[in-house]
FIMARPA-107991 format. One line per field, with one value per residue: x, y, z of N, C-alpha, C in turn; residue number from 1. Coordinates in steps of 0.1 Angstrom, whole numbers, plus 5000, padded with zeros to 4 digits. Each point is the difference from the previous one (the first is absolute). Example, Ala and Ser with C-alpha at 12.3 -4.5 7.8 and 13.67 -1.06 7.14 Angstrom:
REM FIMARPA-107991
nu	c(5132  4996)
nv	c(4943  5011)
nw	c(5078  4993)
cau	c(4991  5009)
cav	c(5012  5011)
caw	c(5000  5000)
cu	c(5009  4992)
cv	c(5012  5011)
cw	c(5000  5008)
i	c(1  2)
REM end
This chain:
REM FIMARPA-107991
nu	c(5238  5001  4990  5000  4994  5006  4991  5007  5000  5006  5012  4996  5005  4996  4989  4999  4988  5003  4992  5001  5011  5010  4991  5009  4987  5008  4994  4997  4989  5004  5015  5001  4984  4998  4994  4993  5003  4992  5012  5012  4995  4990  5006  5005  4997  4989  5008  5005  4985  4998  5011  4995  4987  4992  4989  4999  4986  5000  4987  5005  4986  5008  4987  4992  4991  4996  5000  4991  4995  5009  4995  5015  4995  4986  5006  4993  5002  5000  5009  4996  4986  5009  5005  4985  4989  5007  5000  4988  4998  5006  4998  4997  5013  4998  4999  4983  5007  4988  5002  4988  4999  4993  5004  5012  4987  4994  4992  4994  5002  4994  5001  4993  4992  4993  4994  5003  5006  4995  5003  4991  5003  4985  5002  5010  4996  4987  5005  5000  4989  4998  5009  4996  4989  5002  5003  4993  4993  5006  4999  4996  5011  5001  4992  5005  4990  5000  4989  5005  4996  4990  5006  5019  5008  4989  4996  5013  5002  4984  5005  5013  4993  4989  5013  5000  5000  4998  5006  4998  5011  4993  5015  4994  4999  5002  5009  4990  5011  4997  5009  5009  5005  4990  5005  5010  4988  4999  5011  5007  4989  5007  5003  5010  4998  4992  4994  5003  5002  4998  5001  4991  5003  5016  5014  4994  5011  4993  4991  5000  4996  4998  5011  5005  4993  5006  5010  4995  4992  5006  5006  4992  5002  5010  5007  5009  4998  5004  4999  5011  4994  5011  5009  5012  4995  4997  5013  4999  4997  5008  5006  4986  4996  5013  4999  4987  5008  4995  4994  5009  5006  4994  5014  4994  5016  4988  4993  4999  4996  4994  4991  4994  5000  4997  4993  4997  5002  4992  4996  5000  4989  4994  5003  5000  5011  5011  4994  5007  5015  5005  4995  5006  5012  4997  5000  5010  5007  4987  5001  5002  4999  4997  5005  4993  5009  4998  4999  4990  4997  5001  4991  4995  5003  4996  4987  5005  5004  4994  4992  5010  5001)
nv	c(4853  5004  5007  5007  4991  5010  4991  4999  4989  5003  5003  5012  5001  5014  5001  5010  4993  5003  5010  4996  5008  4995  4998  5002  5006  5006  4990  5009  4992  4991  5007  4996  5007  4992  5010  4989  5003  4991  5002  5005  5015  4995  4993  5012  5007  4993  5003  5016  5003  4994  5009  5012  4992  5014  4992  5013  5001  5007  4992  5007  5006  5008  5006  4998  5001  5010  4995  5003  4990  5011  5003  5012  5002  4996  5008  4994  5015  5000  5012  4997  4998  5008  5004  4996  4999  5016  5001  4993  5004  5008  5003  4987  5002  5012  5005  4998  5012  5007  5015  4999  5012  5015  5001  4990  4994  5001  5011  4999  4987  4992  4996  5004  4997  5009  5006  5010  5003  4985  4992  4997  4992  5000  5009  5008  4998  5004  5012  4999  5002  5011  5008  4994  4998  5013  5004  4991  5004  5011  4991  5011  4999  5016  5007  5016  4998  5009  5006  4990  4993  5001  4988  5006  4991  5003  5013  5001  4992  5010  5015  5001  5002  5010  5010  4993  5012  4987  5003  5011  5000  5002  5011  5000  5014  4991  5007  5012  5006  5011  4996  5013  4986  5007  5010  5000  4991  5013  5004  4989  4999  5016  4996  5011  4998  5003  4994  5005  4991  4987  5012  5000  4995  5008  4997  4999  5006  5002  4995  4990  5003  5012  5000  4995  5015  5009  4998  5000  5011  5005  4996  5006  5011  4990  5013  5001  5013  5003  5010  5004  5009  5002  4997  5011  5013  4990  4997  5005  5008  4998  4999  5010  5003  4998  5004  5007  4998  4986  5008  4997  5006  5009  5006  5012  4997  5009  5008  5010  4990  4999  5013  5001  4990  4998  5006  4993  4996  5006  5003  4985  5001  4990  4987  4997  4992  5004  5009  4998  4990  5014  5007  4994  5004  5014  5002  4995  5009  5013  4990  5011  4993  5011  5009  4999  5001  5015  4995  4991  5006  5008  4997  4993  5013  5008  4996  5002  5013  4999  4995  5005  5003)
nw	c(5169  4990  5008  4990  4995  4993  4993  4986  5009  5009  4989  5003  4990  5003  4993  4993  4998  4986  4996  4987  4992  5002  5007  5002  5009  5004  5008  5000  5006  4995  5002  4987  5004  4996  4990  4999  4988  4994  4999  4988  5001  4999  4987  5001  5009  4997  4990  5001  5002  4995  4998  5010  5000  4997  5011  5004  4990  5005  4994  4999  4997  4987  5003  4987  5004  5004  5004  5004  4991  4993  4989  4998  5013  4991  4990  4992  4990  5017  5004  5012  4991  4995  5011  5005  4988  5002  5016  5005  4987  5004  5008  4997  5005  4993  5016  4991  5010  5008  5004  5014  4994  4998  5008  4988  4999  5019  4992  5010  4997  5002  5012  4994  5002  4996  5011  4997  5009  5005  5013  4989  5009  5002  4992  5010  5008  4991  4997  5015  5003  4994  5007  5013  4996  4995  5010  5004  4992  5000  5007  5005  5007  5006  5007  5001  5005  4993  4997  5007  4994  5009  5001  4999  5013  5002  4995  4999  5008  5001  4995  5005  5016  4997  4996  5010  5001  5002  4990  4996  5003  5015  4997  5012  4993  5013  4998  4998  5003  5004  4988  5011  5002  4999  5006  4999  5006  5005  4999  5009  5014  5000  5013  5002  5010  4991  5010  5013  5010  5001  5010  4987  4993  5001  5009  5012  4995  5002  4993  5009  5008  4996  5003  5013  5006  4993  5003  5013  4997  4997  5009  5010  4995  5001  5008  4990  4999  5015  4994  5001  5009  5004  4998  4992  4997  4994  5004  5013  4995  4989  5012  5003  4983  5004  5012  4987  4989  4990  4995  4986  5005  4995  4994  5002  4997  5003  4992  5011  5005  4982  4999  5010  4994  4991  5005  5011  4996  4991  5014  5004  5004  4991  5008  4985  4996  5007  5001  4981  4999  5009  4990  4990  5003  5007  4990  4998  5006  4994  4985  4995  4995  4993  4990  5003  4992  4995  5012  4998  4993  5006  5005  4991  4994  5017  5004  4988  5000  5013  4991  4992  5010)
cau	c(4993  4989  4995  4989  5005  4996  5004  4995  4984  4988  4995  4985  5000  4987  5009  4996  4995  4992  5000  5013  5006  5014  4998  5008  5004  5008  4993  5007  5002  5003  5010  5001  4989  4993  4984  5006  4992  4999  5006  5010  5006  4994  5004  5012  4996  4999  5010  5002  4995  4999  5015  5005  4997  4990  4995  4986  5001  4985  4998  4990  4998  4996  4989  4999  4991  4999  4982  4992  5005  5013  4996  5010  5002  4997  4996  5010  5011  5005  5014  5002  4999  5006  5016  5004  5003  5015  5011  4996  5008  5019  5005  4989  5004  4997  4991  4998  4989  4993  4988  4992  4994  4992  5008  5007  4992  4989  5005  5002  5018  4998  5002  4984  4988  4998  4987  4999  5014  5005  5007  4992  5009  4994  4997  5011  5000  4999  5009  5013  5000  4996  5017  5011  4998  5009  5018  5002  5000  5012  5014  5003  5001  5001  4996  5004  4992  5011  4994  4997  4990  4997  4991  5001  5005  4991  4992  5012  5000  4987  4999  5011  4996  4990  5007  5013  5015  5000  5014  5003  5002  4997  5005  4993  5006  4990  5008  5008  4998  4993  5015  5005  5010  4995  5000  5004  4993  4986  5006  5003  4987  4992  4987  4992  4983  4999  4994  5003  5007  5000  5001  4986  5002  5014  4999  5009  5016  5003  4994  5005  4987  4993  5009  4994  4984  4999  5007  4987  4987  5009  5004  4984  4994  5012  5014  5007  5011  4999  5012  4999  5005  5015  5013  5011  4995  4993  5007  4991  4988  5005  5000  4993  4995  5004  4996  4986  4997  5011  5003  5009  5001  5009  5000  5000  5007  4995  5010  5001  5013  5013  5008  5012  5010  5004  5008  5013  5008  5004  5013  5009  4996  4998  5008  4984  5000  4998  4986  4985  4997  4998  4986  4989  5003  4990  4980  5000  5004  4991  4990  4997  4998  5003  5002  4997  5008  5010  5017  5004  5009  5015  5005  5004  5015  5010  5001  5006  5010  5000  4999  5009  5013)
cav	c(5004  5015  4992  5002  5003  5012  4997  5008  4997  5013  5016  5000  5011  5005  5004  5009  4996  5010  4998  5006  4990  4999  5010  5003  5011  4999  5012  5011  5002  4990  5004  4987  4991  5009  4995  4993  4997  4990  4994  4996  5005  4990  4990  4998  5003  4985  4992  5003  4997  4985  5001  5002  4990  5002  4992  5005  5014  5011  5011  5013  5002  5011  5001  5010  5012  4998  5006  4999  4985  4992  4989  4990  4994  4984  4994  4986  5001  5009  4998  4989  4989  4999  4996  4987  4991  4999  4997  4988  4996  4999  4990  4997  4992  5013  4999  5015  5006  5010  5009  5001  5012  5008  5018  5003  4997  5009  5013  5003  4998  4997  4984  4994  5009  5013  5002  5019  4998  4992  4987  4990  4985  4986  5006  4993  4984  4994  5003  4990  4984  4997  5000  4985  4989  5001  4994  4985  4991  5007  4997  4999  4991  5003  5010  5003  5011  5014  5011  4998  5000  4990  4988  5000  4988  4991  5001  4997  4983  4995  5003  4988  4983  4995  5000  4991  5002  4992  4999  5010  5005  5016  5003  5012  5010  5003  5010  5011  5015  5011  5004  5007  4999  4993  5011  4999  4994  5007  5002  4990  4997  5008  4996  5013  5005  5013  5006  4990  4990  4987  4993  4997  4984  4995  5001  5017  4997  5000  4986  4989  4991  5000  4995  4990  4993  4999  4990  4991  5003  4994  4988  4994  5004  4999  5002  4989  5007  5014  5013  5013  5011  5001  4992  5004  5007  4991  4987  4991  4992  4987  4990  4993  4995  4982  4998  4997  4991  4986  5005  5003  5013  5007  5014  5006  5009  5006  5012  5009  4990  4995  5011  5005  4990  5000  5014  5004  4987  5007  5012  4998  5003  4983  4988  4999  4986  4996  5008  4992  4991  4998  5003  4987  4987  5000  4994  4988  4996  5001  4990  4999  4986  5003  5013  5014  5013  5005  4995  4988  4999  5005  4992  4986  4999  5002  4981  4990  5003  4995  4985  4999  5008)
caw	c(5012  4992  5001  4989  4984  4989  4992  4994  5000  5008  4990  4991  4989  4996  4984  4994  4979  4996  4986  4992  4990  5004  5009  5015  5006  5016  5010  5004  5011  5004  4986  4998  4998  4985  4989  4991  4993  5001  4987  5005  5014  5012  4998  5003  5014  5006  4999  5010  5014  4996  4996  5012  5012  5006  4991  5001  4999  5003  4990  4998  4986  4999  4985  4984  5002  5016  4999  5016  5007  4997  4992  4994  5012  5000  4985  4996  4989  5007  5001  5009  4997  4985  5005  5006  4993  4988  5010  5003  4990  4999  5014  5001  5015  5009  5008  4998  5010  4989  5006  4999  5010  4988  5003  4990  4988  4999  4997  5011  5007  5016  4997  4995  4995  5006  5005  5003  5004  5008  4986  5006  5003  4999  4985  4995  5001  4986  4993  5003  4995  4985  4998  5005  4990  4988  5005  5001  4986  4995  5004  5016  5009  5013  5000  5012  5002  5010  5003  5015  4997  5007  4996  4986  4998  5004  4992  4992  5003  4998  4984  4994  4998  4995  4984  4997  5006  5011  5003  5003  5013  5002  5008  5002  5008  5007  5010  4992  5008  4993  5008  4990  4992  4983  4991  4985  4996  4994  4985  4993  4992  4996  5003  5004  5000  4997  5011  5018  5001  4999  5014  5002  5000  5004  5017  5008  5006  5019  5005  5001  5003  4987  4990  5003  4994  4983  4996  5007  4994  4982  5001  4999  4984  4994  4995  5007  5004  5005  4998  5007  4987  4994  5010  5012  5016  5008  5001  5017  4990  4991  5005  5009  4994  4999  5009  5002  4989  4997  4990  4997  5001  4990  5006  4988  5003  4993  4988  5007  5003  4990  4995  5010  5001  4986  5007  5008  4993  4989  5011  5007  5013  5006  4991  4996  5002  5017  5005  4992  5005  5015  5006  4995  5017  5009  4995  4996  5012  5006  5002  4987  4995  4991  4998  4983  5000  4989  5001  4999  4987  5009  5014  4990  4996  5009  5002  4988  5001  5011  4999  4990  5012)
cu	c(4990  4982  4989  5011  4991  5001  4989  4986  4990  4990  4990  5002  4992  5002  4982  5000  4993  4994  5010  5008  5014  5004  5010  5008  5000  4989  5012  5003  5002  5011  5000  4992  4992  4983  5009  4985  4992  5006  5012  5008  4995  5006  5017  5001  4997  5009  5014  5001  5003  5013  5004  4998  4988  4988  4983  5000  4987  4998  4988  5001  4992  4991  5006  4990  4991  4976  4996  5004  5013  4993  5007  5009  5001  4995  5008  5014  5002  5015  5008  4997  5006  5011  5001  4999  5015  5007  4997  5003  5014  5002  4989  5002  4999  4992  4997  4984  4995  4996  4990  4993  4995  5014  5005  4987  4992  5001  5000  5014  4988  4995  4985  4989  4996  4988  5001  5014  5006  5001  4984  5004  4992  4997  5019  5005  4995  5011  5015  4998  5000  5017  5004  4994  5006  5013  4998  4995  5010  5015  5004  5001  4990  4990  4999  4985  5007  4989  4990  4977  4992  4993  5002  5004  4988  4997  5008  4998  4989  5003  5009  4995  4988  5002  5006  5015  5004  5020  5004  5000  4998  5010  4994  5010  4990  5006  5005  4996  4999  5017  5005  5013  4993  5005  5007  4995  4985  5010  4998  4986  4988  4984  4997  4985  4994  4993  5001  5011  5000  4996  4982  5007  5008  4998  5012  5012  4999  4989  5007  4990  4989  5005  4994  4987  5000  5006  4993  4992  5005  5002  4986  4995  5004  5009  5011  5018  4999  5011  4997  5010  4998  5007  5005  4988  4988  5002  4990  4985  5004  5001  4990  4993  5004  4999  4990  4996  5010  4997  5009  4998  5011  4998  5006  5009  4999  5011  5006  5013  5014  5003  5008  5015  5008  5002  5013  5010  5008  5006  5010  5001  5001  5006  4983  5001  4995  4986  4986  5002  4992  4987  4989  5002  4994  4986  5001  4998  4990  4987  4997  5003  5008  4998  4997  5011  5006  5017  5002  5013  5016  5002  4998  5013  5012  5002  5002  5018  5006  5003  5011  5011  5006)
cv	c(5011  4995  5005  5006  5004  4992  5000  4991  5008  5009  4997  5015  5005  5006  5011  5003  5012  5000  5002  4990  5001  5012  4994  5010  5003  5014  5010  5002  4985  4990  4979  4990  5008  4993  4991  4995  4984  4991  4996  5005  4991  4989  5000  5004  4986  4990  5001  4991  4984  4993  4995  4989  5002  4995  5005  5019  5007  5012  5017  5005  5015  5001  5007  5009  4994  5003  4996  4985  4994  4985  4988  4988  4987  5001  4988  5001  5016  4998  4992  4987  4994  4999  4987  4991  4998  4991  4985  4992  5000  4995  4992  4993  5018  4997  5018  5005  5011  5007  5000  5013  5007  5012  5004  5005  5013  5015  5008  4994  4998  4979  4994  5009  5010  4999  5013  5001  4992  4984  4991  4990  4989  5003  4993  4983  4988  5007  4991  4984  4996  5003  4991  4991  5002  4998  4989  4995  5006  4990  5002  4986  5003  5015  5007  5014  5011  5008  5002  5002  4990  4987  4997  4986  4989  5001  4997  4984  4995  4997  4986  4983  4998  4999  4985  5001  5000  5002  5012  5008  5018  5005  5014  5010  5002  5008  5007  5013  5012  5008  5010  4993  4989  5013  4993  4986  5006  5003  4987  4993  5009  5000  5011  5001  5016  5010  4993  4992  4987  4998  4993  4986  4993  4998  5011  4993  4998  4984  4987  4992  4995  4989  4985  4988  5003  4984  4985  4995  4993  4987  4987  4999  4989  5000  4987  5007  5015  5009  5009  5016  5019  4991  5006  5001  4988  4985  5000  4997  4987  4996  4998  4990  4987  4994  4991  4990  4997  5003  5008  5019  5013  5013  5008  5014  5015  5010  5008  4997  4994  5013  5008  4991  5010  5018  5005  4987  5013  5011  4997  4996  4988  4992  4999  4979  4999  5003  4992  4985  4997  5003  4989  4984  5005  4998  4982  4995  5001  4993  4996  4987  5005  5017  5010  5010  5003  4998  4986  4998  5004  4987  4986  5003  4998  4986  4992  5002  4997  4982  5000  5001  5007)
cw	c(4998  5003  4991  4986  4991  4986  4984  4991  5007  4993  4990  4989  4997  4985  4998  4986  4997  4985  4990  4998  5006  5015  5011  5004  5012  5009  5007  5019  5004  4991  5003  4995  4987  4999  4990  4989  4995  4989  5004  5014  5013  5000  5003  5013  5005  4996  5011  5017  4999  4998  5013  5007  5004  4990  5005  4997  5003  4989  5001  4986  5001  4992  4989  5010  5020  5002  5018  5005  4995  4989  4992  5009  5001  4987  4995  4998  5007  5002  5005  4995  4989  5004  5006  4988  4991  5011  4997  4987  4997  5015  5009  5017  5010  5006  4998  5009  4988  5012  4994  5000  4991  5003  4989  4991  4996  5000  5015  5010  5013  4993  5001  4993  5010  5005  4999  5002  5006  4986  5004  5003  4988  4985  4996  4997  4991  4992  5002  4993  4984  4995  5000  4989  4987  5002  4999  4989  4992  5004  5017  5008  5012  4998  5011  5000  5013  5005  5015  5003  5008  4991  4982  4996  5002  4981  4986  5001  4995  4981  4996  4999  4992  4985  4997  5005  5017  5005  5003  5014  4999  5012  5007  5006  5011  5014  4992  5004  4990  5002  4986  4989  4989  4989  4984  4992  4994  4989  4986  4992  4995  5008  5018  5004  4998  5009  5013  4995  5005  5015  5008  4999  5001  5013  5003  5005  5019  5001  4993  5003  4988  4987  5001  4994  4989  4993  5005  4988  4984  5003  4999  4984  4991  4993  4996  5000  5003  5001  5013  4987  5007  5009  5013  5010  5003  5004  5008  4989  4998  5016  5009  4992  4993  5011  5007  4989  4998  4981  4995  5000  4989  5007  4987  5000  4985  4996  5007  5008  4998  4995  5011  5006  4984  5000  5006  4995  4989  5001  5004  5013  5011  4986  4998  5001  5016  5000  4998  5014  5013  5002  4991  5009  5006  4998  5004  5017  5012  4999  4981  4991  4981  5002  4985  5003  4987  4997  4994  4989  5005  5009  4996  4994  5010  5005  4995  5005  5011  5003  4992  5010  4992)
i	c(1  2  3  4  5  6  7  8  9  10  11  12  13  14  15  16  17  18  19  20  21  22  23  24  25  26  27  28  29  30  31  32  33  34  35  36  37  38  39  40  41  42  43  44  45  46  47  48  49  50  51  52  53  54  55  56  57  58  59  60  61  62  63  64  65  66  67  68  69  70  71  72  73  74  75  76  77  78  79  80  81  82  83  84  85  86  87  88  89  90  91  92  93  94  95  96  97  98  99  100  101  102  103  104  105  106  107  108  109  110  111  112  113  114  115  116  117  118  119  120  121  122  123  124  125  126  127  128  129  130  131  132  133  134  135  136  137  138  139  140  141  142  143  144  145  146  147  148  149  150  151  152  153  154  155  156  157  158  159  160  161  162  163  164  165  166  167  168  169  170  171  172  173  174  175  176  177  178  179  180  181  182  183  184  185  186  187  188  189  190  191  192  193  194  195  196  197  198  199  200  201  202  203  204  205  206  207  208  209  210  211  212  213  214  215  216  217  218  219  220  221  222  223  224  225  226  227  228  229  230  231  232  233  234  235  236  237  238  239  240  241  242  243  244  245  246  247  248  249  250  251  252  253  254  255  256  257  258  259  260  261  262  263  264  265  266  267  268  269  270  271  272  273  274  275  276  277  278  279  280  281  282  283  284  285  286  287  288  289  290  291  292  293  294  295  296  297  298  299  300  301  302  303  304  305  306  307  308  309)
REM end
């Protein structure tokens, strides 16, 4: 009689590549998820994930060195692109997504190119497009452009199809708020902005409406999958926004989120199983079609155990 099920096809593993040699190392603010290097430590992490059942991963990549347009962004034998060729060769049935964005790359930490102090949109958007095409001859199934940039899915779709890469699907972060629980993710992707803050081109926590025509507007571009981001505090999002579309929808249960879970868990404070379950059934339950979360790896094991009675 249950009328939404939590299950561990939903999950989407986000994983954090770096440069270096046997590198797995545990972020400090997000106890569990580590930098994993592009070798064997990546190779045993996806073996891991792939153990479990989960059969999709979201990749972010840390630069060797950071400059104005984030260059190693969309270099051929850039970090990201070297993890997708090691993955797509040892698991060749992985359904593998890639961010799209400059924030990790660029030495400023803001998500495009600069005009003085602000992000030039239309300067950013050939740089988007020349990314997504290296993800997609790299191996990408899926490309998710994050940096909330007007007319990035239009211009992402333009670069892919005229490459050939007619197959590659664009998941757009096209609901993404300007939210304080990215915090221990400026850790994880070292990607801090070194001056203001994101709210020129993120969205303000109090609009919904906005949300709306964001996710409208993407959909026209075409998207052929729309996120919302962060979750908890924005279920009524995730649900006006399945609402309004018959597109598969993702919700992106961010760091801030899984570290205050993984806090008070380590106090004592909350059953950290019950908490992770009931609040990724409520994503599910508010519209979300699939779920990016740091948990995936805990909650494929708890649902295995579950199906086992």
């Amino acid at each position: 009689m249950r009328e939404h099920q939590l299950e561990v096809g939903d999950l989407i593993q986000p994983l954090f590549v770096v440069h270096g040699a046997r590198i797995e190392r545990e972020i400090a603010s997000m106890p569990g998820v580590c930098h994993l290097s592009v070798d064997e430590a990546l190779d045993r992490e996806v073996d891991r994930v792939r153990g479990l059942g989960i059969s999709a991963v979201l990749l972010f990549g840390l630069p060797a060195a950071k400059d104005e347009i984030g260059s190693e962004n969309f270099a051929e034998d850039g970090i990201v692109q070297r993890a997708l060729r090691r993955l797509r060769a040892r698991h060749p049935d992985l359904l593998l997504l890639t961010d799209v964005c400059c924030c990790e790359y660029t030495s400023h930490g803001h998500c495009g190119v600069l005009r003085g102090e602000s992000v030039d949109n239309d300067a950013t958007l050939e740089i988007l497009g020349r990314v997504a095409l290296t993800h997609a001859a790299a191996g990408a199934d899926i490309v998710a452009p994050s940096g909330m940039m007007d007319g990035m899915v239009a211009t992402i779709r333009a670069a892919l199809d005229g490459a050939g890469h007619t197959d590659t699907g664009i998941l757009s972060y096209a609901v993404k708020y300007a939210s304080a629980y990215y915090g221990p993710f400026r850790e994880a992707a070292e990607s801090a902005p070194t001056f203001g803050d994101r709210r020129e081109y993120q969205m303000d926590c109090a609009n919904v409406r906005e949300a709306l025509l964001e996710a409208a507007l993407d959909e026209a571009e075409g998207a052929d999958m729309l996120m919302v981001k962060p979750a908890l505090a924005y279920l009524d999002v995730v649900r006006a926004v399945r609402e309004r579309t018959a597109l598969p929808l993702v919700a992106y249960n961010v760091s801030g989120e899984y570290s205050m879970v993984k806090a008070a868990a380590r106090l004592g404070w909350i059953d950290e199983r019950r908490v992770v379950l009931e609040s990724l059934t409520g994503m599910r339950r508010a519209g979300a079609d699939a779920i990016v979360s740091y948990h995936a790896k805990d909650v494929a094991g708890w649902l295995a155990e579950e199906a086992r009675g």
